[in-house]
C-alpha positions in Angstrom: 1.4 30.7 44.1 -1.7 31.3 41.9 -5.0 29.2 41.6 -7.2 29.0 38.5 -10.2 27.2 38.7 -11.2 26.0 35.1 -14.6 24.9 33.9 -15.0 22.9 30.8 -17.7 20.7 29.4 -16.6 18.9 26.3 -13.5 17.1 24.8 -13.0 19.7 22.5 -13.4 22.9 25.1 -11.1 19.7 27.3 -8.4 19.9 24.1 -8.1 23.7 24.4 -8.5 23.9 28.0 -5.2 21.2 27.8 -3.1 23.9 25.4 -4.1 27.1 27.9 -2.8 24.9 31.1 0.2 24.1 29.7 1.5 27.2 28.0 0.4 28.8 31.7 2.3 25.9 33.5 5.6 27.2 31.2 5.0 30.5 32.6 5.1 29.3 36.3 5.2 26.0 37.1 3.8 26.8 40.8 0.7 27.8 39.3 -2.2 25.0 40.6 -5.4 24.0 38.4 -7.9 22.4 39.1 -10.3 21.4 36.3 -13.8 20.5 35.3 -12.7 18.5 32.0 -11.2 15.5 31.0 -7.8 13.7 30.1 -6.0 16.3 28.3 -6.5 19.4 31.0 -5.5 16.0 33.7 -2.5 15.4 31.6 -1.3 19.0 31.1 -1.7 19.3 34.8 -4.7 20.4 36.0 -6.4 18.5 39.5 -9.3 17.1 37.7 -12.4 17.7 40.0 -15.2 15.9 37.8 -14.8 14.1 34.5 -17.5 16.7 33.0 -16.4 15.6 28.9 -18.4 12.5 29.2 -21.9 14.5 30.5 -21.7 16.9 27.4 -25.2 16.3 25.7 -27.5 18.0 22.7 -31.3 18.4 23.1 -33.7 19.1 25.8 -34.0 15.7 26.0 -30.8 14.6 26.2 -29.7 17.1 29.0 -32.7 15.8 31.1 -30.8 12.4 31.1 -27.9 14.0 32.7 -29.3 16.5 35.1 -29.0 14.5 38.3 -25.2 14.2 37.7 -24.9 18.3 36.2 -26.4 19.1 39.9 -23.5 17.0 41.6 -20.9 18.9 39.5 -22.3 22.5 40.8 -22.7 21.3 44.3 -19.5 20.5 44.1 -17.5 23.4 42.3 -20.0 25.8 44.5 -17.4 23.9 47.6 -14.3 24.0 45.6 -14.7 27.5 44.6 -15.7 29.0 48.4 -12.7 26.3 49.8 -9.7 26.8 47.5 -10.4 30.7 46.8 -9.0 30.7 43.0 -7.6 33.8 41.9 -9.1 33.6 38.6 -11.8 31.4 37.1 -11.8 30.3 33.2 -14.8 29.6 31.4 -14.6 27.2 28.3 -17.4 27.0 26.2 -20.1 24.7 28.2 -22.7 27.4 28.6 -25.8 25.8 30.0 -23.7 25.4 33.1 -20.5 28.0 32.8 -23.0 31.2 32.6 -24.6 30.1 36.4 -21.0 29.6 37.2 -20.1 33.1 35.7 -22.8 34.6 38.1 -21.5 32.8 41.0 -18.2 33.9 40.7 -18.8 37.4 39.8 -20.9 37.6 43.2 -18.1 36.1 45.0 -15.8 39.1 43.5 -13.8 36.3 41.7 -12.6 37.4 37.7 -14.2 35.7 35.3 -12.4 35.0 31.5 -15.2 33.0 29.1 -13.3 31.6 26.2 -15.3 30.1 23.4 -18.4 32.2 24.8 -22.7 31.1 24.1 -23.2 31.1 20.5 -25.5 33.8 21.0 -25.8 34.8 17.4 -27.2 31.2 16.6 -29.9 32.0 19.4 -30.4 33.1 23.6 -29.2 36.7 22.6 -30.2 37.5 26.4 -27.7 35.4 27.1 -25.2 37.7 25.5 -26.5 40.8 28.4 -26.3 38.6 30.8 -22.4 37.4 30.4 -20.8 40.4 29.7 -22.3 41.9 33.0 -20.6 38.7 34.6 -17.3 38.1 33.3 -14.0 40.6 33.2 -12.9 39.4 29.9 -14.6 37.5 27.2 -12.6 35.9 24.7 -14.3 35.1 21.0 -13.3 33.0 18.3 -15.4 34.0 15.5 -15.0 38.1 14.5 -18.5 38.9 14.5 -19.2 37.5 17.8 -17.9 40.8 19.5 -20.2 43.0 18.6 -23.2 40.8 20.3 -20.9 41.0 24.1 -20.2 44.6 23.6 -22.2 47.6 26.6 -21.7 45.6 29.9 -18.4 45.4 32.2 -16.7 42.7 30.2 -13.7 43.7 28.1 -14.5 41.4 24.9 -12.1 40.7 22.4 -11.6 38.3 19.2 -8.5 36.1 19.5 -9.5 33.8 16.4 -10.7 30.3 15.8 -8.2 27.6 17.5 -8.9 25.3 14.4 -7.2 27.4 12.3 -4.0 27.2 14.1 -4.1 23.8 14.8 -5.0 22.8 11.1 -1.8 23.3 9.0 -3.0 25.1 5.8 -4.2 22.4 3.3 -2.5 21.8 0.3 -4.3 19.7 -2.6 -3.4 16.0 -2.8 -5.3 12.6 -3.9 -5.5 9.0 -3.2 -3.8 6.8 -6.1 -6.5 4.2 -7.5 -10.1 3.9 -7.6 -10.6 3.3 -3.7 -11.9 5.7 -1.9 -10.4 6.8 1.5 -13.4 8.0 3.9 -12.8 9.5 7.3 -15.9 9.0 10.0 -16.4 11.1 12.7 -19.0 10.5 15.1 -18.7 12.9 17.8 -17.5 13.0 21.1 -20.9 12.4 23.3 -22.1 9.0 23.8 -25.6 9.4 22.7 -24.6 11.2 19.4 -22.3 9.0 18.9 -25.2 6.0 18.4 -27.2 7.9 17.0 -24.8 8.4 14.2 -23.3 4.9 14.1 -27.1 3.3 13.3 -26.8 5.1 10.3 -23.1 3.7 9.5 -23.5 0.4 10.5 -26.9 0.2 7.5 -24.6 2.8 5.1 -21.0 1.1 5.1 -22.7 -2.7 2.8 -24.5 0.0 1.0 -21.5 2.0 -0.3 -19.4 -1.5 -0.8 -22.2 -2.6 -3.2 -20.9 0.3 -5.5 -17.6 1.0 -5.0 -14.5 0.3 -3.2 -13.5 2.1 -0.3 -11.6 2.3 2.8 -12.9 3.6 6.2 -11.4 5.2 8.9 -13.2 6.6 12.5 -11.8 9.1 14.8 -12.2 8.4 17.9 -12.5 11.7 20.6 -11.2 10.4 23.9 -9.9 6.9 24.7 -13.3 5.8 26.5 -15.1 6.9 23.2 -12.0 4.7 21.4 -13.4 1.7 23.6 -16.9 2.2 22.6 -16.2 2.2 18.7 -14.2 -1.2 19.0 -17.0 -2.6 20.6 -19.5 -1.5 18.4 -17.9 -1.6 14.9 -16.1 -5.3 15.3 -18.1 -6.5 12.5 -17.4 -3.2 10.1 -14.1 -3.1 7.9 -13.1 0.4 9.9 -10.0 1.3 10.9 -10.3 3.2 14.6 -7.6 5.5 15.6 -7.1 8.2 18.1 -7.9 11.8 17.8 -4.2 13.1 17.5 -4.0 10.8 14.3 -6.7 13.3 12.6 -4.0 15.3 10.9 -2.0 12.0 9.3 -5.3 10.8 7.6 -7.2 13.8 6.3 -4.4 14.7 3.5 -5.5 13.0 0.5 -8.9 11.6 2.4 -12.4 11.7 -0.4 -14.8 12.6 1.9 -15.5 12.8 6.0 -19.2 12.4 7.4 -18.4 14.4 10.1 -21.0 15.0 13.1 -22.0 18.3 13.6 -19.3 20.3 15.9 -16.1 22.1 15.9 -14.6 18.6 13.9 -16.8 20.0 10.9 -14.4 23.2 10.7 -11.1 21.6 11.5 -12.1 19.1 8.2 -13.0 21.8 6.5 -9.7 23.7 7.0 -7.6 20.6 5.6 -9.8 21.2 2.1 -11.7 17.7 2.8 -15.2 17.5 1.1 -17.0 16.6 4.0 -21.1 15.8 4.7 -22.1 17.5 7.9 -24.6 14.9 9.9 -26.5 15.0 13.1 -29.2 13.0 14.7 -31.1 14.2 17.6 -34.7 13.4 19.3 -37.6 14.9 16.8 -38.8 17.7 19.4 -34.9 18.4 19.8 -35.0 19.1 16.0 -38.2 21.4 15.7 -37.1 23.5 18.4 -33.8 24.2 17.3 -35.2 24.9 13.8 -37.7 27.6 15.1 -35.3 29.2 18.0 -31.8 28.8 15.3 -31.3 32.2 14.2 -29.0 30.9 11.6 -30.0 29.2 8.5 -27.4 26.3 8.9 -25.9 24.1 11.6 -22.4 23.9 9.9 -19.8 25.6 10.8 -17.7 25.6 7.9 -21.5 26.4 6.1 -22.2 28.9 8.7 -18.8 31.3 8.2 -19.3 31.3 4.3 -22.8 32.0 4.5 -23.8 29.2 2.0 -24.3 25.5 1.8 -20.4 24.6 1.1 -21.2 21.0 3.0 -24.4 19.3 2.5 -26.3 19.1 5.8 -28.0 15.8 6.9 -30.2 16.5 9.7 -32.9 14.8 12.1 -34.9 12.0 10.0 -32.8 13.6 6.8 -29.7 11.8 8.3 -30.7 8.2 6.6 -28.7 5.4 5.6 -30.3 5.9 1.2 -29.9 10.2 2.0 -26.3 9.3 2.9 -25.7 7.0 0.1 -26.9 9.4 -2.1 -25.2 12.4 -1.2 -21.5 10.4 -0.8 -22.0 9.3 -4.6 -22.6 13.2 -5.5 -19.2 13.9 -4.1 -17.3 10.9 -4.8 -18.1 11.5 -8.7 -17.3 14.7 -8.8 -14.0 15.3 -10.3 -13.5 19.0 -8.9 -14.7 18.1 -5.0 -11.4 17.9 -3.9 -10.5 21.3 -5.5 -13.5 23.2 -4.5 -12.6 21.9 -1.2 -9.5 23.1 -1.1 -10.4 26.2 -2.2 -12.9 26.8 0.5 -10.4 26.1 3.2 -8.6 29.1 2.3 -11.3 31.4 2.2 -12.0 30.2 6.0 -8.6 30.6 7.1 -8.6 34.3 6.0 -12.1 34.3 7.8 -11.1 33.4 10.9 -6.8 32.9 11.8 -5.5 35.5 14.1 -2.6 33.1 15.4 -2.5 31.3 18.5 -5.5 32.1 20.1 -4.2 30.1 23.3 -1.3 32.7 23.7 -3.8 35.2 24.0 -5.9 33.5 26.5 -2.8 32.5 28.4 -1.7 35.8 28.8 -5.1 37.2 30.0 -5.2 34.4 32.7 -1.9 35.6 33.7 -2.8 38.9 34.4 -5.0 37.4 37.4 -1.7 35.7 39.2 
């Protein structure tokens, strides 16, 4: 019977750790997981060790707030790891912790597989030496990431983006009327997730003063679903679950999407969208001087221009927002620019099921 030990750190690394358990499960159902992650690798059948989704963070600042807890979770995957003797460990994403765990395992002649590997090409290039001297396989999802793991002991290969297979190719469609339907998306850690509603909660009476519209917020896990009832009881929003992202996008006006991997997956469904984040002032300046990258955006980041306006740090205001939301909602081509857009991202970065191919590497290993 094999072991895999899997590590994971958000809900959207939990989402695609969920997928990889449970094509592997259909491959052998004796195979055991157990799982740094949250409800979806639980649910696909991993032995959920520590709920590690709901201690991802952004920002020196923020990570300091969760450090005491981060230092329980390695204590404690240090014992799993030396008690249950996986036969293969996978890495999602997560790298301020997974890249010590990388180095752990690699000294306990353990194989290593890093899916969703450190956006080195963003910034921490060292990191990029350091990984691929650690891990037997490393597993990208943007093309040009390979080139950056290439010279060390890792095989490295690009299996594409996971967005673009589980985004259905957009196809161009409207709301009937003069209201506008607009999707919010907050995030998926607790902290960003206030951050950006302060913002809402001063921007929603703005945008009703103008014009009619509709909102509806995504929310990433059922405890974040909890927190967004509380806190927008008094809003006219509409709160639905994360699997209900594909049913309102078609024929959406705009999203305000947090910054993340949600910013590509709207992008794919050819939904204008402004790209926001709100993080601690010193959190802001250092990014801006270590970011290698002109953007934060994703969707802005692959086409090498500013497709999505960015709203960042103090920028990320209740009048900037208004502002920028009128641009789009008056512009008669948004939608088709949008659209358009999504295609060229697809072609960018689809290679098919990307979980397949990281299924089939674990397998290898048992």
């Amino acid at each position: 019977m094999g072991k895999v030990f899997v590590s994971i750190g958000d809900v959207s690394g939990d989402y695609y750790g969920g997928e990889i358990i449970y094509l592997l499960r259909q491959k052998s159902e004796e195979t055991e997981f157990l799982a740094l992650g949250g409800e979806k690798s639980e649910k696909a059948g991993a032995r959920l060790l520590y709920p590690t989704v709901f201690l991802s963070t952004v920002g020196l600042w923020e990570v300091l707030s969760t450090l005491g807890e981060w230092k329980k979770v390695w204590r404690l995957s240090q014992e799993a790891i030396e008690r249950e003797h996986p036969d293969v460990v996978l890495l999602i994403d997560n790298p301020g912790f997974n890249l010590r765990l990388a180095s752990f395992c690699h000294k306990k002649k353990i194989p290593v597989i890093y899916f969703v590997p450190p956006q080195v090409w963003a910034w921490g290039r060292k990191r990029a030496s350091r990984l691929s001297q650690c891990a037997d396989w490393i597993l990208t999802i943007f093309p040009w990431e390979v080139d950056y793991f290439q010279g060390g002991r890792a095989q490295v290969e690009w299996v594409g983006h996971p967005a673009t297979h589980l985004i259905p190719q957009a196809q161009f469609s409207r709301l009937e009327g003069d209201k506008k339907r607009i999707i919010l998306l907050p995030g998926s850690r607790k902290k960003e997730i206030i951050n950006y509603l302060t913002v809402i909660k001063k921007f929603i009476p703005l945008l009703l003063r103008e014009r009619e519209a509709e909102f509806t917020m995504i929310a990433a896990s059922q405890e974040i679903q909890k927190l967004l009832e509380k806190e927008m009881v008094d809003f006219p929003v509409t709160i639905k679950e994360r699997k209900e992202l594909l049913s309102v996008l078609p024929g959406s006006s705009l999203a305000i999407s947090s910054s993340g991997t949600i910013t590509l997956e709207v992008a794919l469904a050819g939904v204008p969208q402004i790209i926001v984040y709100r993080v601690a002032f010193l959190t802001f300046l250092l990014a801006r001087l270590l970011m290698e990258k002109t953007f934060i955006g994703l969707p802005n980041i692959v086409m090498e221009e500013e497709i999505s306006p960015e709203l960042i740090g103090r920028d990320f205001s209740s009048s900037r927002l208004l502002r920028e939301v009128e641009k789009i909602l008056s512009d008669s081509r948004s939608g088709e620019k949008a659209l358009e857009f999504s295609l060229k991202i697809r072609e960018k970065l689809n290679r098919g099921n990307p979980f397949e191919e990281v299924a089939q590497v674990v397998s290898e290993y048992l």
